[in-house]
C-alpha positions as CSV (number, residue, x, y, z in Angstrom):
1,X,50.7,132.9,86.5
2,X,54.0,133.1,84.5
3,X,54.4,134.1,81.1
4,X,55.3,131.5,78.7
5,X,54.4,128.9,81.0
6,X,52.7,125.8,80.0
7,X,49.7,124.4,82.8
8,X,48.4,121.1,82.0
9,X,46.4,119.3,83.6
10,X,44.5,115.5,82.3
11,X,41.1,115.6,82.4
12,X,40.2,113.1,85.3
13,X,37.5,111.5,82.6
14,X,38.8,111.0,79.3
15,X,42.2,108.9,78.8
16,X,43.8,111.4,76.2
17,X,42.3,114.9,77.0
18,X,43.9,118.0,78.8
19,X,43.5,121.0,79.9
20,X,46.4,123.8,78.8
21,X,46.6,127.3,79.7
22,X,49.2,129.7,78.7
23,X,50.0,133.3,79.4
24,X,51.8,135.6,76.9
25,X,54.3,138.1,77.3
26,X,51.6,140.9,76.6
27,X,49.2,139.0,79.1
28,X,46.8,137.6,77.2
29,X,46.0,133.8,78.1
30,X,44.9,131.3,76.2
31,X,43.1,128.4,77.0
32,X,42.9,125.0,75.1
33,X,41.0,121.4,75.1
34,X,43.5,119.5,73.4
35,X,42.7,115.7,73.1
36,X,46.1,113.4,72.3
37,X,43.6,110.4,71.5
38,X,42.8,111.5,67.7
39,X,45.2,111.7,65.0
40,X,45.9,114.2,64.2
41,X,45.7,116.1,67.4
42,X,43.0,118.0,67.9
43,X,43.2,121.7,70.0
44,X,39.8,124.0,70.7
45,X,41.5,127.8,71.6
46,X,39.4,130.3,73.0
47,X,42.0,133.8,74.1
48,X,41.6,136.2,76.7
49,X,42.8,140.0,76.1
50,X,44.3,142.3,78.3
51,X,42.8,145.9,77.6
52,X,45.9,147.3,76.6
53,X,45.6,145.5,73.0
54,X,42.0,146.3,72.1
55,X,40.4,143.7,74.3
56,X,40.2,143.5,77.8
57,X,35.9,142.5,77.6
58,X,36.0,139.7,80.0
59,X,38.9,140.9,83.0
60,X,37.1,138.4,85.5
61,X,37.6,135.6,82.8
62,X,41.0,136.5,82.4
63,X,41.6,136.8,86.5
64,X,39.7,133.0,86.8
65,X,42.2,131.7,84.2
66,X,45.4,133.3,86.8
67,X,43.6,131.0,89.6
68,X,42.3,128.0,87.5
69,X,46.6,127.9,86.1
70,X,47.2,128.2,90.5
71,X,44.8,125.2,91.1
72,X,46.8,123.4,88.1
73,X,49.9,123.9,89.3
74,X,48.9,123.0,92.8
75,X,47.4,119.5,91.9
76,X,49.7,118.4,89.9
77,X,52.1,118.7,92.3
78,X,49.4,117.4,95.3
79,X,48.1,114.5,93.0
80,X,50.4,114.1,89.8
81,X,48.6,111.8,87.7
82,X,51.3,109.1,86.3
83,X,51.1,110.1,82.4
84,X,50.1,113.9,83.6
85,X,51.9,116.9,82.0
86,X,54.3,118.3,83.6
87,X,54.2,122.5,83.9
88,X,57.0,123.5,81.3
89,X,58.7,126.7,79.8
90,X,57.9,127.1,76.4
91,X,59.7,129.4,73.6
92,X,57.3,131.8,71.3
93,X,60.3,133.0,69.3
């Protein structure tokens, strides 16, 4: 899983819900329902910790996220969904 990567994938279900993970630069990930169907947008966040920064609790959680953003990645390429996300670099600056 890269850092500051973006891995979305539409909920196969609901028209305007995703799934999004993201990875830091210190490693934590963070992983988001965000559903485009209600203005405003809403986003449910739920973060992952690396032990290096205090947390560190769950590292199978964390090590399921690396393969759940693999399986992402992999279908999206395999079976893009027409209005799916695409995986994109984003800037934390």
């Amino acid at each position: 899983m890269e850092q500051d990567v973006l891995y979305e994938r539409k909920d196969d279900g609901s028209p305007g819900k995703a799934l999004v993970l993201c990875a830091s630069n210190l490693g934590d990930i963070e992983l988001s329902i965000i559903d485009f169907g209600i203005k405003p947008l809403t986003k449910e966040t739920v973060i992952f910790t690396t032990v290096a920064f205090g947390g560190g609790r769950s590292p199978n959680v964390r090590n399921a996220l690396e393969d759940l953003a693999d399986a992402i990645e992999k279908d999206n390429k395999e079976r893009p969904v027409p209005e799916d996300f695409k995986i994109r670099k984003i800037n934390r600056k």
